[in-house]
C-alpha positions as CSV (number, residue, x, y, z in Angstrom):
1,X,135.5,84.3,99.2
2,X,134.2,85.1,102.5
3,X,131.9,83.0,104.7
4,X,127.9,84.5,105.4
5,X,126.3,82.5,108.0
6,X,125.9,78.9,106.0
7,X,126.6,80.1,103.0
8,X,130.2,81.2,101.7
9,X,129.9,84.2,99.0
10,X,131.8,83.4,95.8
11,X,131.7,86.6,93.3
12,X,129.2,90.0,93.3
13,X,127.1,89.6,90.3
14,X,125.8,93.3,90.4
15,X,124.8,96.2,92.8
16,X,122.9,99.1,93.0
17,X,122.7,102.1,95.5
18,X,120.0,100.0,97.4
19,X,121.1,96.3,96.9
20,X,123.5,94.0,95.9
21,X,123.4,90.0,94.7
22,X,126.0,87.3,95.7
23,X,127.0,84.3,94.2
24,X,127.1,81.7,96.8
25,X,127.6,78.3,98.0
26,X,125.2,76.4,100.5
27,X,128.0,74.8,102.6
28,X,125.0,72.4,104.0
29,X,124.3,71.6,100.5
30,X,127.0,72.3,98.1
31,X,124.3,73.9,95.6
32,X,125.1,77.1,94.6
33,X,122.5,80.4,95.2
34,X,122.1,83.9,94.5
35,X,121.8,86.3,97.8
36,X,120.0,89.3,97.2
37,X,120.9,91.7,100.2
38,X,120.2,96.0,100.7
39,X,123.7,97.7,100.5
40,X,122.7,98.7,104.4
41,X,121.5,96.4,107.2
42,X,118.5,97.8,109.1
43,X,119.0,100.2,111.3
44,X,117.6,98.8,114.8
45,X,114.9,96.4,116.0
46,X,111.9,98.2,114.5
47,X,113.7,98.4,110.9
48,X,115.0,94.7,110.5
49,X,111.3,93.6,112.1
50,X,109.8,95.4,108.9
51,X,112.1,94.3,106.5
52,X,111.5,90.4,107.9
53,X,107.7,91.2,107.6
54,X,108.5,92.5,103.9
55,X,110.5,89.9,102.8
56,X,108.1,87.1,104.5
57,X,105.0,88.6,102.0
58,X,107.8,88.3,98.8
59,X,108.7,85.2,99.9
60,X,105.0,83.9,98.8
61,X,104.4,85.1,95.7
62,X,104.0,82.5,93.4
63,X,104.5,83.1,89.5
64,X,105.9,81.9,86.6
65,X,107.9,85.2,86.3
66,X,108.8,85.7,89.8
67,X,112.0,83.3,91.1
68,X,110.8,81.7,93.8
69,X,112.5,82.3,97.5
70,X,114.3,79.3,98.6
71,X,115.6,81.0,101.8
72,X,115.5,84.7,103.9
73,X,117.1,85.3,106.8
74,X,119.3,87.4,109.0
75,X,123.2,87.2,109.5
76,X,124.7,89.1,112.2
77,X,122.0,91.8,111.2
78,X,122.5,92.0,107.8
79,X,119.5,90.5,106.0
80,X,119.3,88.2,102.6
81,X,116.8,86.5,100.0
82,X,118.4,83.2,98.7
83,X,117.1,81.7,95.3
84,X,118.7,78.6,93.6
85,X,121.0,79.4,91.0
86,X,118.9,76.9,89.0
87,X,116.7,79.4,88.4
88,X,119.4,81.2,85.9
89,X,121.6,83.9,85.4
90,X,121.2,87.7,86.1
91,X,120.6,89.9,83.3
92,X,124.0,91.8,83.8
93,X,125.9,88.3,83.5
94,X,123.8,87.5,80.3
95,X,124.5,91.2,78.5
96,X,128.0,91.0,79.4
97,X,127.8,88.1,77.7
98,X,125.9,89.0,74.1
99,X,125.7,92.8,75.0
100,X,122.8,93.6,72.4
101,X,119.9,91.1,72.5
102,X,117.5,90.9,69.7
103,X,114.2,93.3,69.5
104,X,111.6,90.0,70.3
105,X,114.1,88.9,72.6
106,X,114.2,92.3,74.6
107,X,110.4,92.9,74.6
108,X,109.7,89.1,75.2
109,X,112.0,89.6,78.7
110,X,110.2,92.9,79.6
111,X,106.8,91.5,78.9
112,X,108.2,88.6,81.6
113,X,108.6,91.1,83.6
114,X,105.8,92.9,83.7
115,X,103.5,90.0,84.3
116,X,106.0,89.1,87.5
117,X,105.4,92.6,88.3
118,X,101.8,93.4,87.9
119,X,101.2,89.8,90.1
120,X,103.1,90.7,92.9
121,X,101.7,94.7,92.5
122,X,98.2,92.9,93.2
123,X,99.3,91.4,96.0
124,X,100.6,94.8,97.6
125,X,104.0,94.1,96.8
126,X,106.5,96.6,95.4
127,X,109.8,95.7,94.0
128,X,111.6,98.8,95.1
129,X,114.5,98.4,93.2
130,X,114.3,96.8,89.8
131,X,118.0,96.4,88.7
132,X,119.7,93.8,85.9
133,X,121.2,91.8,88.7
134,X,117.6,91.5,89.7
135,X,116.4,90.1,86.7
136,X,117.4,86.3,86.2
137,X,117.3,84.4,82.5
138,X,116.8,80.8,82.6
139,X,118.5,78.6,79.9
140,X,114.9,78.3,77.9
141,X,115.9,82.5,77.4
142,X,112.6,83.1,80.0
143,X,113.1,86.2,82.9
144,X,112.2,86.3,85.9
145,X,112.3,88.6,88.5
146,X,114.0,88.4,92.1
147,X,114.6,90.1,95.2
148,X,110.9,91.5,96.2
149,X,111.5,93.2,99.4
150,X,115.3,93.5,99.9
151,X,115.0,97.3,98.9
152,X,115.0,98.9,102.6
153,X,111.9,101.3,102.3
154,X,114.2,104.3,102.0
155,X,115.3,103.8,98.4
156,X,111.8,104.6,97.7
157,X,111.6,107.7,100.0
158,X,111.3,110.5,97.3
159,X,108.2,108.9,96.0
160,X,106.4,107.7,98.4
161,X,106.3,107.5,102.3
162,X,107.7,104.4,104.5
163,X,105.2,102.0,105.7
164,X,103.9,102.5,109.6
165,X,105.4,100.4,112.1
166,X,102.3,98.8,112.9
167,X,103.1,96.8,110.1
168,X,100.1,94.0,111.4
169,X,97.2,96.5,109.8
170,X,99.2,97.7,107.1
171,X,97.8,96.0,103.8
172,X,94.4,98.1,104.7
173,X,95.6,101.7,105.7
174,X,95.4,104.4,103.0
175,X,98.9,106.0,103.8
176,X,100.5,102.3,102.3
177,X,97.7,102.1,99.8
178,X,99.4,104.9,98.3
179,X,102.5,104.0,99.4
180,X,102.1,100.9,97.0
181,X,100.7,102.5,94.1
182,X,103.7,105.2,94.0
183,X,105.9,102.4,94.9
184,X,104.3,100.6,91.8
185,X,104.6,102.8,89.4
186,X,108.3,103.5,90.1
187,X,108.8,99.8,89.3
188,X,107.1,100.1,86.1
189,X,109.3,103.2,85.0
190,X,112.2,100.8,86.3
191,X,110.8,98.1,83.5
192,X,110.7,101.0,81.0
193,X,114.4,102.1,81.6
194,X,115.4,98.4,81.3
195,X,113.4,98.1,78.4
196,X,115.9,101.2,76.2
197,X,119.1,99.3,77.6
198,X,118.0,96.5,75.9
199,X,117.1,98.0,72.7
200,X,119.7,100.5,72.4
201,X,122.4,98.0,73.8
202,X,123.6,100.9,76.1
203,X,123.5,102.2,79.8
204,X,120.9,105.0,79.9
205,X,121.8,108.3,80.9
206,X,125.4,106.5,81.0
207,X,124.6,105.0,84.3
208,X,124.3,101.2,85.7
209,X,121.8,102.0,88.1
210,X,118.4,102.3,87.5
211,X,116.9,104.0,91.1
212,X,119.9,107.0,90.0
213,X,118.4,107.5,86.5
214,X,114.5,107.4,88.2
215,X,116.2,110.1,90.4
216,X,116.9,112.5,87.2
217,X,114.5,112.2,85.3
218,X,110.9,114.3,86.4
219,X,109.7,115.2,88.3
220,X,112.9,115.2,90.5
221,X,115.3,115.9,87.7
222,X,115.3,117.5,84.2
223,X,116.3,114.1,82.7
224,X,114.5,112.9,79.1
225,X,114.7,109.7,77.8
226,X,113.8,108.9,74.1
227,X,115.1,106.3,72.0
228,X,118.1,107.0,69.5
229,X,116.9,106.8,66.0
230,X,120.1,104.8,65.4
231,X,120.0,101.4,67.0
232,X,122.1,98.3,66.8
233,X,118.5,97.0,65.9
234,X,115.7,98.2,63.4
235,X,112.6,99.4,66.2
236,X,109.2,99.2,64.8
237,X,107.2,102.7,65.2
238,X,105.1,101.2,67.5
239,X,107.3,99.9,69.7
240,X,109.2,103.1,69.7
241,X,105.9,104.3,70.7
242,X,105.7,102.2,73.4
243,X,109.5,102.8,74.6
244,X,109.2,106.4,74.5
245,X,105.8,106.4,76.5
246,X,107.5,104.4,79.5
247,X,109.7,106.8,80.0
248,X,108.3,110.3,78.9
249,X,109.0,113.3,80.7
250,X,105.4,113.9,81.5
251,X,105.3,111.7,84.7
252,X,101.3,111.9,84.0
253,X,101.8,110.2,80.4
254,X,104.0,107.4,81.4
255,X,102.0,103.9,82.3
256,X,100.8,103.9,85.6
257,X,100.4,100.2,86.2
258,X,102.3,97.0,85.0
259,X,99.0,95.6,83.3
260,X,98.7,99.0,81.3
261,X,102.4,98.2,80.0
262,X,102.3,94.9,79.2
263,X,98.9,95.5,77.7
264,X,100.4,97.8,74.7
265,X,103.5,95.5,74.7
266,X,101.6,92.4,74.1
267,X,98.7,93.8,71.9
268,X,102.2,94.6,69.6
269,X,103.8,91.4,69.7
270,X,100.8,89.2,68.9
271,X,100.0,91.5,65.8
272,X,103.6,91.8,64.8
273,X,103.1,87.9,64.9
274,X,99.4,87.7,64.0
275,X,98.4,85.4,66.8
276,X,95.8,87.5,68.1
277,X,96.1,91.0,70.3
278,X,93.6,93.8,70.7
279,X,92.1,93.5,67.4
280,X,91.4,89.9,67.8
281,X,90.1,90.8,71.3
282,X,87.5,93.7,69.4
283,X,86.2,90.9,66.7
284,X,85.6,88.5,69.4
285,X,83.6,91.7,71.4
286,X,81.6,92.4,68.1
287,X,79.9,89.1,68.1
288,X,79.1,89.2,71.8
289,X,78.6,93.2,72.3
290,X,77.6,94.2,69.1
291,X,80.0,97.1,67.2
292,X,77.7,100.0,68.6
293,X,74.8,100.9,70.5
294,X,71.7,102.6,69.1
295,X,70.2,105.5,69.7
296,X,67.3,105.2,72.2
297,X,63.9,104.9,70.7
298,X,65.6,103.5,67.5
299,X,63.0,100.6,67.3
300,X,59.9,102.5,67.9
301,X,61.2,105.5,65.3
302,X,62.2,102.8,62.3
303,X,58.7,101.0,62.9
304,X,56.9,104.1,62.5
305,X,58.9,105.3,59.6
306,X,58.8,102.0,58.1
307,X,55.2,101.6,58.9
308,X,54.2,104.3,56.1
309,X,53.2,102.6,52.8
310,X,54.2,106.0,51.1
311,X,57.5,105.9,52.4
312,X,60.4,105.9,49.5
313,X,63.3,103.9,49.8
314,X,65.8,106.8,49.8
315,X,63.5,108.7,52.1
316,X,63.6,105.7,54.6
317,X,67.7,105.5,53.9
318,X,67.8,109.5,54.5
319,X,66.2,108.3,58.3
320,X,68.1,105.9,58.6
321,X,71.8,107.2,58.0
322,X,72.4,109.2,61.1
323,X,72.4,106.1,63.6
324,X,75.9,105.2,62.9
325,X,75.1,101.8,64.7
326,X,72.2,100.5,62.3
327,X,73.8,102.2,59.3
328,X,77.0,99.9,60.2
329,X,74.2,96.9,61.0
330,X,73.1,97.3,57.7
331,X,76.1,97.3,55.8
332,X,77.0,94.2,57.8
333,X,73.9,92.1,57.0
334,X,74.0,92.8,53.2
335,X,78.2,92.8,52.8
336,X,78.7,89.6,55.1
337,X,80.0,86.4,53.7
338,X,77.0,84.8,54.2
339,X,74.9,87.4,52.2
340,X,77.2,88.0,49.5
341,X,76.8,84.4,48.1
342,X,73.3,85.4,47.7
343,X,73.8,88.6,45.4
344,X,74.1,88.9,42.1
345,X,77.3,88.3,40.9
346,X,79.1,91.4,39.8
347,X,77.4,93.9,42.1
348,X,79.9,93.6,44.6
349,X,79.8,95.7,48.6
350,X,76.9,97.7,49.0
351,X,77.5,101.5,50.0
352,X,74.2,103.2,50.3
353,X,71.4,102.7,52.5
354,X,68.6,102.8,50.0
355,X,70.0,100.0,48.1
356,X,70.5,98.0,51.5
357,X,67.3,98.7,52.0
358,X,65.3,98.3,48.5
359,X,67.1,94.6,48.9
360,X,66.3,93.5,52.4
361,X,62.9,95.2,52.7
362,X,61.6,97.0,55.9
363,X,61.5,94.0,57.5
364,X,65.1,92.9,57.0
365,X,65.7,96.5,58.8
366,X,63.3,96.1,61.6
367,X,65.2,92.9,62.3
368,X,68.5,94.7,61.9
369,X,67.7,97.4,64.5
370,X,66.0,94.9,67.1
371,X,69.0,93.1,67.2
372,X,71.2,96.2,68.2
373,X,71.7,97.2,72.2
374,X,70.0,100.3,73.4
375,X,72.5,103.8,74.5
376,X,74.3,103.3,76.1
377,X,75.0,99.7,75.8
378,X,77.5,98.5,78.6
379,X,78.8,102.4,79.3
380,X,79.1,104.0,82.6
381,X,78.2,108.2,82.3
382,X,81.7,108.6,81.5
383,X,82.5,106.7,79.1
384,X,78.9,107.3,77.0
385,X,79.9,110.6,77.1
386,X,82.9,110.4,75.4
387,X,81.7,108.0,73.1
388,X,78.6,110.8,71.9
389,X,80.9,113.2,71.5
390,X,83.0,111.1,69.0
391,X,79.9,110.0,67.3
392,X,78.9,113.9,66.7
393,X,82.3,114.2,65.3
394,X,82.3,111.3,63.3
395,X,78.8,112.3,61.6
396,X,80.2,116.1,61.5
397,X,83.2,114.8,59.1
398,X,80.4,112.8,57.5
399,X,78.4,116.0,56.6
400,X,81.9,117.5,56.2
401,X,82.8,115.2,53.5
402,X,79.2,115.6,51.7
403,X,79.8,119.5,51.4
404,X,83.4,119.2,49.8
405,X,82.5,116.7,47.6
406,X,82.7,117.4,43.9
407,X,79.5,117.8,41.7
408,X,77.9,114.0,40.3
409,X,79.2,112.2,43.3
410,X,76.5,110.2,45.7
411,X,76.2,112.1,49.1
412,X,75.4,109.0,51.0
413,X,78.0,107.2,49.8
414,X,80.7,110.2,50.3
415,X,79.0,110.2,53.9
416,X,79.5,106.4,54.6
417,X,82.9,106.8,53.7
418,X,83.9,109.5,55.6
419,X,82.4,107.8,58.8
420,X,84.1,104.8,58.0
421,X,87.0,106.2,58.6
422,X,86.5,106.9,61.7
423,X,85.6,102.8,62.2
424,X,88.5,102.4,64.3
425,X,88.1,105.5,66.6
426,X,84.7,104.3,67.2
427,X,85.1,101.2,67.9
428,X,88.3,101.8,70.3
429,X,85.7,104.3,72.2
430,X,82.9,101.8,72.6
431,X,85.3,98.4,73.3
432,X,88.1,99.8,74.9
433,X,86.9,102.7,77.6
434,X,90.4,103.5,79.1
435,X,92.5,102.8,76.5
436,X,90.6,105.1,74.6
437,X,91.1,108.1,77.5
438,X,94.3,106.7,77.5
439,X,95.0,107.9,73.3
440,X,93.2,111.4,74.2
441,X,95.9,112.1,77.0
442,X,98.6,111.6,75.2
443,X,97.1,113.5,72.3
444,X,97.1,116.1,74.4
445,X,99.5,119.2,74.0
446,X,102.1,119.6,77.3
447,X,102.3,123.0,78.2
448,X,105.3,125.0,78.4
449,X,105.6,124.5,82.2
450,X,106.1,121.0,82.1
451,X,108.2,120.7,79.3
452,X,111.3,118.4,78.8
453,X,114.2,121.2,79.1
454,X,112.2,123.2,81.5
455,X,109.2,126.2,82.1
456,X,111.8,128.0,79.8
457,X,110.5,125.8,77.2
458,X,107.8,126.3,74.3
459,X,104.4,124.1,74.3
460,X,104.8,120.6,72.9
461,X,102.4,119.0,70.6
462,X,101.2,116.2,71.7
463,X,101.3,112.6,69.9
464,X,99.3,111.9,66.7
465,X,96.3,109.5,67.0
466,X,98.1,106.8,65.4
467,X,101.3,107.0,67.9
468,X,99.1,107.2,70.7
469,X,97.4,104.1,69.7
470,X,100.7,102.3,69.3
471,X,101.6,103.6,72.8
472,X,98.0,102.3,74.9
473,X,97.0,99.5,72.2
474,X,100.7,98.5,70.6
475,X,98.8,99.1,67.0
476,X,97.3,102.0,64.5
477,X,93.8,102.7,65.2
478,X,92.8,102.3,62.1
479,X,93.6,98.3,62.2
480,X,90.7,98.2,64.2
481,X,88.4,99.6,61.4
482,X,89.9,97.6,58.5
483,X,89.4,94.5,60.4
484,X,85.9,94.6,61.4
485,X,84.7,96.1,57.8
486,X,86.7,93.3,56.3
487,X,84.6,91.2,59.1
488,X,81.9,92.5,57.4
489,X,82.8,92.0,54.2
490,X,83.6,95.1,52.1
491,X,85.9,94.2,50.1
492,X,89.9,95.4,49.6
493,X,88.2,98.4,47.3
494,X,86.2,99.5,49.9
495,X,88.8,98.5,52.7
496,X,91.4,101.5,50.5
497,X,88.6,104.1,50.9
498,X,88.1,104.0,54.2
499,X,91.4,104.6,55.5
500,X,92.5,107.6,55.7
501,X,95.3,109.2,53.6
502,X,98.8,109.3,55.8
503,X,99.5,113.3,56.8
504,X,102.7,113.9,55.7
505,X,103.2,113.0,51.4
506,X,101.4,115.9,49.3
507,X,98.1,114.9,48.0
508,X,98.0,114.1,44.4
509,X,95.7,113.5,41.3
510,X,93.1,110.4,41.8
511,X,93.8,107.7,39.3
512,X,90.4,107.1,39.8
513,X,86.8,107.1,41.6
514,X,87.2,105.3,44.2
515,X,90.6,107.4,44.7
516,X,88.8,110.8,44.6
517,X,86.2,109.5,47.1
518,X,89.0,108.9,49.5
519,X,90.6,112.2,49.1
520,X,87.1,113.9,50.1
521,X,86.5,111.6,53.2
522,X,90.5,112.2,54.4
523,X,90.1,115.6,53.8
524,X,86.8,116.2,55.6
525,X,88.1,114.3,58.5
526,X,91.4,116.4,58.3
527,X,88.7,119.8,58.6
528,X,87.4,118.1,61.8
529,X,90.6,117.5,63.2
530,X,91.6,121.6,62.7
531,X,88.6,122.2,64.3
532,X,88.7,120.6,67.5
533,X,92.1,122.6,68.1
534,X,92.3,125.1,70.4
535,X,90.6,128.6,68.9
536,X,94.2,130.2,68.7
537,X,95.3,127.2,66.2
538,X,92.5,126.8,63.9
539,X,93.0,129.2,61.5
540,X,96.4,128.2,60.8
541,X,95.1,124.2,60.6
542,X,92.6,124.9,58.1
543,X,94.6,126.7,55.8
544,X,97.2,123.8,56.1
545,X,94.0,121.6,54.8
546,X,93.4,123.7,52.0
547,X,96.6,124.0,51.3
548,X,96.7,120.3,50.8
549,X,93.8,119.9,48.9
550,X,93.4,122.7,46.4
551,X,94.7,121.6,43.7
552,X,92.7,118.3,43.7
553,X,89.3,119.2,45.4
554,X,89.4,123.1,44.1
555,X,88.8,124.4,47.4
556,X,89.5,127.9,48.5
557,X,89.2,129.4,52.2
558,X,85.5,130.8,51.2
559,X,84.6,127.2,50.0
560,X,85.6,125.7,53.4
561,X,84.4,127.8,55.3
562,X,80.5,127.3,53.6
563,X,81.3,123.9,53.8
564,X,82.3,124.1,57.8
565,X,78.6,125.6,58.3
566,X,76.6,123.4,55.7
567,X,78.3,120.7,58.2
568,X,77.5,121.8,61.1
569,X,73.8,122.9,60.6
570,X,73.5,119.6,59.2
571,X,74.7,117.8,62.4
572,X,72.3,120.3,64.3
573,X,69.3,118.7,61.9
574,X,69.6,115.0,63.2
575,X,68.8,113.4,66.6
576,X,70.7,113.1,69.5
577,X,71.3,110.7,72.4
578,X,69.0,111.8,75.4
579,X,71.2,113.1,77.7
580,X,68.9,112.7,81.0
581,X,65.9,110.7,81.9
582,X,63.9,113.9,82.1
583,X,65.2,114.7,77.8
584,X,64.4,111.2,77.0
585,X,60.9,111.5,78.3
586,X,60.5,114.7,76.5
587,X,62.3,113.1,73.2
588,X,59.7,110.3,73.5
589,X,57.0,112.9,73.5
590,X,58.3,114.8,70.5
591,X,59.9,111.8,68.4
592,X,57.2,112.9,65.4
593,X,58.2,116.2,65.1
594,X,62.1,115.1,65.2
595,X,61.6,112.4,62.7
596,X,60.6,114.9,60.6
597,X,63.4,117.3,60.8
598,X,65.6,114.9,60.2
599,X,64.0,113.8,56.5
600,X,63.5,117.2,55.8
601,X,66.8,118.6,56.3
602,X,69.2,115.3,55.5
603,X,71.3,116.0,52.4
604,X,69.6,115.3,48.9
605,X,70.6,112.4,46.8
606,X,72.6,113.0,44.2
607,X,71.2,112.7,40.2
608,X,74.1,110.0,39.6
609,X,76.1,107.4,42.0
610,X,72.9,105.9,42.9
611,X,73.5,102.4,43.8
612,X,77.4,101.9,43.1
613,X,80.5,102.8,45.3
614,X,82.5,104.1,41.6
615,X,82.1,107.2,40.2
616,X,79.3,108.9,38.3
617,X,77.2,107.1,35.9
């Protein structure tokens, strides 16, 4: 034991190349504290003077996740944050103590964490050097993190640059802006290297220190981190999604804010323990947003078609079927709760637009497309953009599916589910802007230049759709879909057919209809998937499809490829979005003559499948 100004220092709980904490006794007081201090005093007048300003801002942050400051000072030059021992123990006592914590209890600290973090990031405040003897665990088993600002600004120097002296106009000026973001983000890396100690139970890269495992890891070092597929503890895929994205080579990939983390974290935990989470978030958004936005002019064009006493029922369904948002309106209205106790028992969900139709009259679908927001609903340019261009794939797999489809079975109803499968995607791209960018990132391929073992290395596919999700949502896509068509009441038939068949067991014989049907959609939203690869890849892609599916669908390379342009010139048949004031003007002007193309050239009904969602009559 040494004395420290009032305080006399009992035991080091843990240090890093940047700071160190002390267990220590208040002599004034008795009550013990833990003294954060940087391994280094300031060097000079101006250095300590930044460090006090520093430590003054951390000393305010006020969070259930952040221990509060009881003290800061300087002794004999060498600064220190105090915080009541009260407040618990560091992480590095409590490992040393049970060395592998359980998987909710790991996530639940990090999540702690994060929300400490991503207050005190708002505030302009950087941690600089998350560590375990930085982290503190109360007796209720709740972290918390300490010791904002007793990193000296150099253990950040090889990611971002130190703060001016002027540190009076500092929270404004662009250079520490930046500063703070970079900073930022290092601490959420920090988070994600503390986060695989805890679920593997093991130092990472073999070393105590987080800043020295930042430093070899990209894009300063040639580091990886992934998690061991052997753990003291079973890891759910999509929290191994989420580990492995906090600490991915591709410093681009890895999540650039503390909200983004705990945001896939969280959306995880409350659907591993069904209290709420993302999805929860969307069916709450479909009651006040709606689950898509129409097509503009929908209204005027479905009074006009509906306005024709000649008009058939299928004719008016043929119309209708391209707006994925009133087709989905539609389906809603007649499968809700609400509406089903109306029908006749034994019909069950409803499938096809003409029978929705035929039973809610043109009136019923007048009200149905009144009630739906105009493109792009609440998009910016961006983000409609991205969503039209996964509606023209979605309807692309639709046509897809109607091509492939064996003889007897319904096209509409082939069509439907095809798109239905892409519920989810839709959904995700209309509710949930960023995360969606997010999921086409890390979807992306990394080229050989930035690979993990070097430029030496070949390209890297990226992750699958339903990995990604885990990684920016913390659940599969297609959770999304199944819970808003069960919203809508479907049914658990319906609900099997719509999602998609799993890539990697073979495809075998249907034991059924409803089976078959499924097999068509998965495999005509497989073809779309091949060809949205780059040119070099899809050959390759689409013979892995037929492949797959021979045996069951009969398809041969001269089939798909018919089928591929039967799709396609169907998709060029139907309307699209406006894509400028100037088009919608002329779209307005010419909405008869497009109306008509797309009767005339939608896909015929087929003789049998007419009003049921089972096979051929």
């Amino acid at each position: 034991m040494r004395a420290f100004g009032r305080f006399t220092l009992q035991r080091l709980l843990g240090k890093s190349d940047a700071t160190m904490t002390w267990l220590a006794v208040d002599n004034a007081t008795s009550a013990e504290a833990m003294l954060s201090m940087p391994r280094l005093p300031p060097v000079g007048n101006a250095d300590l003077a930044q460090w006090l300003y520093a430590a003054r801002r951390a000393s305010k942050l006020d969070h259930p996740n952040i221990a509060a400051v009881a003290d800061f000072g300087v002794h004999e030059h060498w600064p220190f944050i105090a915080v009541d021992r009260r407040a618990g123990i560091t992480l590095e006592e409590w490992l040393a103590q049970h060395p592998v914590p359980g998987v909710d209890e790991s996530t639940g600290w990090i999540a702690s964490l994060l929300r400490g973090l991503a207050f005190a990031h708002e505030a302009g405040v950087p941690h600089l050097d998350l560590q375990l003897h930085n982290i503190v665990v109360n007796e209720r088993g709740q972290a918390a993190v300490m010791a904002f600002g007793v990193a000296p600004d150099g253990a950040a120097d090889a990611v971002a640059p130190r703060r001016p002296a002027d540190s009076r106009a500092m929270p404004l000026e662009p250079t520490v802006l930046r500063q703070q973001r970079v900073s930022a983000e290092r601490d959420v890396l920090a988070c994600g290297i503390v986060l695989h100690r805890l679920l593997t139970g093991e130092r990472v890269l073999a070393n105590a220190d987080v800043a020295q495992v930042i430093a070899a890891m990209a894009p300063h070092g040639r580091e990886f981190i992934r998690l061991p597929w052997t753990t003291p503890h079973p890891i759910p895929d999509p929290l191994r999604a989420i580990a492995n994205r906090s600490t991915t080579s591709q410093a681009r990939l890895r999540y650039r804010s503390a909200r983004t983390f705990l945001g896939a974290l969280d959306g995880w935990r409350e659907a591993a323990q069904d209290s709420g989470g993302p999805v929860a978030l969307l069916l709450d958004r479909l009651h006040t947003v709606g689950h898509l936005p129409a097509l503009p002019g929908l209204v005027a064009r479905v009074q006009r078609v509906t306005n024709r006493e000649s008009q058939r029922t299928d004719e008016i369904a043929r119309f209708l079927l391209p707006d994925l948002a009133l087709s989905f309106e539609l389906l809603k209205t007649l499968n809700s709760v609400q509406v089903q106790g109306t029908q006749i028992a034994g019909n069950g969900p409803v499938l096809t637009l003409r029978r929705v139709v035929a039973l809610i009259g043109v009136d019923g679908v007048r009200a149905a497309a009144n009630s739906l927001r105009i493109w792009p609903g609440p998009l910016d340019g961006e983000g409609s953009r991205a969503l039209r261009a996964t509606i023209d794939r979605v309807r692309l797999a639709g046509h897809m599916a109607q091509a492939l489809r064996p003889a007897g079975y319904d096209a509409e109803v082939v069509y439907l589910i095809a798109v239905l499968q892409n519920l989810g995607r839709l959904l995700v791209s209309y509710h949930f802007t960023d995360e969606a960018e997010q999921i086409r990132q890390l979807m992306q391929p990394i080229p050989a230049s930035l690979g993990d073992s070097g430029p030496a290395a070949a390209e890297q596919a990226g992750l699958t759709e339903e990995l990604a999700a885990f990684a920016v949502l913390g659940v599969d896509i297609e959770a999304f879909g199944s819970a808003a068509a069960r919203q809508w009441g479907l049914g658990d038939e319906i609900l099997h057919m719509i999602r998609r068949l799993p890539s990697e067991p073979p495809v075998r014989k249907p034991d059924g209809d409803g089976e078959l049907l499924r097999i068509v959609a998965s495999a005509a939203n497989d073809v779309v998937d091949a060809l949205e690869l780059p040119a070099a890849k899809v050959a390759a892609a689409l013979q892995r499809v037929i492949s797959r599916y021979a045996r069951v669908l009969k398809i041969s390379t001269r089939i798909l490829h018919d089928a591929v342009q039967e799709a396609r010139d169907a998709l060029k048949s139907v309307m699209r979005p406006p894509r400028t004031a100037a088009e919608s003007a002329l779209a307005a002007l010419d909405s008869q003559s497009e109306e008509v193309s797309v009767v005339a050239n939608a896909a015929p009904a087929a003789p049998a499948f007419a009003d049921s969602t089972t096979g051929p009559a």
